[in-house]
C-alpha positions in Angstrom: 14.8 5.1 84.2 14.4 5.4 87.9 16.8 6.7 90.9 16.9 5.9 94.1 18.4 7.7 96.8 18.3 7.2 100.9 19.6 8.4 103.8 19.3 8.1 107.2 19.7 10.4 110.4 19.3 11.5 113.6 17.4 14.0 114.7 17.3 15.8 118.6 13.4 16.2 118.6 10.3 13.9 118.8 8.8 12.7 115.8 5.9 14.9 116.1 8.4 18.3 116.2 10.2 16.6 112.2 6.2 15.4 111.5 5.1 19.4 112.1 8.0 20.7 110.2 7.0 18.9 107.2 3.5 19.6 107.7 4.3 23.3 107.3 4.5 23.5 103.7 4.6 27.8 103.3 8.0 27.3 105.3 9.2 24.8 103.0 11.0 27.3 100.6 12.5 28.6 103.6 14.8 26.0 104.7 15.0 24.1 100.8 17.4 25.3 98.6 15.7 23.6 96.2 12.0 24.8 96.8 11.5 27.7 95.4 7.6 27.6 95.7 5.3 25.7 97.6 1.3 25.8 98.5 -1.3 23.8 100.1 -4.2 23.2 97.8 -6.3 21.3 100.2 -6.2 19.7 103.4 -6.6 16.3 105.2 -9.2 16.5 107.7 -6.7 16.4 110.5 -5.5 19.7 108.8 -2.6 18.1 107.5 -1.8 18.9 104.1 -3.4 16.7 100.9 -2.5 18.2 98.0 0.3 20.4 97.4 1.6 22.0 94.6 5.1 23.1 94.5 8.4 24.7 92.5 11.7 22.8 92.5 15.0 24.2 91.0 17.5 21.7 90.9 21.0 22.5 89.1 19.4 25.0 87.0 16.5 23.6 86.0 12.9 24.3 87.3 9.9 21.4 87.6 6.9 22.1 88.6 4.9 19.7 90.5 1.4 18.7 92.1 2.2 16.1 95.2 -0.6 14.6 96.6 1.0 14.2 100.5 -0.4 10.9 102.8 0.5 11.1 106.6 0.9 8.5 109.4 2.0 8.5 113.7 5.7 8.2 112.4 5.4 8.7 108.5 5.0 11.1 105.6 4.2 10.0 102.2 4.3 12.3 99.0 3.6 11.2 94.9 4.1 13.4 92.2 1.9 13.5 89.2 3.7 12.8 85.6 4.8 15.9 84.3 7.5 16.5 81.1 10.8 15.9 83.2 9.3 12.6 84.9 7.1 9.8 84.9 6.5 9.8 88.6 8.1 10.5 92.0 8.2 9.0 95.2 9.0 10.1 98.5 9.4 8.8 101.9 10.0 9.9 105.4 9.9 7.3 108.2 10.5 8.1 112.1 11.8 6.1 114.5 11.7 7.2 118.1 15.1 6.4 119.9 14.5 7.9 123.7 12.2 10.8 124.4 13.6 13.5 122.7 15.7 11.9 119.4 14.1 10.5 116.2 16.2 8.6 113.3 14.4 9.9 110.2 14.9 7.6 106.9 14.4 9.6 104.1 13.3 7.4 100.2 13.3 9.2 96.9 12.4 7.2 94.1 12.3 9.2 90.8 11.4 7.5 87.3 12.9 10.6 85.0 11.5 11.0 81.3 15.1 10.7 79.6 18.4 9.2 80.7 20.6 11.6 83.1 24.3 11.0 82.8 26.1 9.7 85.6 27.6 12.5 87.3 24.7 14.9 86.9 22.6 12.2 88.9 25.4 11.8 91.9 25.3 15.2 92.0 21.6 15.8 92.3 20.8 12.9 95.0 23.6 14.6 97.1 21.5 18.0 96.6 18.6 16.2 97.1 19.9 13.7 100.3 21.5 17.0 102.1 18.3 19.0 101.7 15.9 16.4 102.6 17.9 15.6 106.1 20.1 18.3 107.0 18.5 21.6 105.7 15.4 19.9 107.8 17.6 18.9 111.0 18.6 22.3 110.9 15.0 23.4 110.8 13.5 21.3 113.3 16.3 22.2 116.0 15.7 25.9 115.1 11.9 25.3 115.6 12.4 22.9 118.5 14.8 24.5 120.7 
């Protein structure tokens, strides 16, 4: 069964300050709640990370994932490998420039879980998930950008 969950906001930096932020995956765990680890396992040429593997902890329970990350100008891109919990994952961040220093950032999740999650587990999860993904990285970006 899969979930989907968006949101959108706006951010007081350029794309490339939310792009960098992203890019820095050992900070990750830092400003997530729901990272709890996170490492680069190799790189784009750019530098930019390729393959990542990482440690979510989401209302109590702990996946573990490998994410294989794809990056563009005003886009990230990340897909999970199948693991127990789910049969795939993906995630989306897209940029939009509006003026010189403010950036709407659209953020996709698409998750096909293994087993049916009842209805108010999964409301409560994309809002973990939705808040972490925009504001925890708002917050991080301004702190970084400032």
């Amino acid at each position: 069964m899969a979930v989907r969950a968006w949101r959108e906001v706006v951010v007081e930096a350029p794309p490339e300050a939310i792009l960098d932020a992203l890019a820095d995956i050992d900070a990750v765990p830092t400003w997530s709640s729901v990272h709890k680890h996170a490492e680069v396992v190799d790189r784009h040429p750019d530098g930019k990370p390729r393959h990542v593997r990482a440690t979510f902890k989401i209302m109590g329970i702990t996946y573990k994932e490998e994410l294989e990350y794809h990056w563009g100008p005003r886009w990230m891109v990340w897909d999970a490998k199948d693991t127990f919990n789910q049969r795939g994952q993906h995630v989306e961040y897209n940029l939009t420039p509006e003026g010189e220093d403010r950036t709407r950032v659209r953020f996709d999740i698409i998750l096909d879980v293994a087993a049916p999650v009842p209805g108010f587990l999964r409301k409560r999860a994309k809002k973990i998930l939705l808040d972490v993904a925009t504001e925890c990285l708002r917050k991080q970006v301004m702190e970084k950008h400032a």
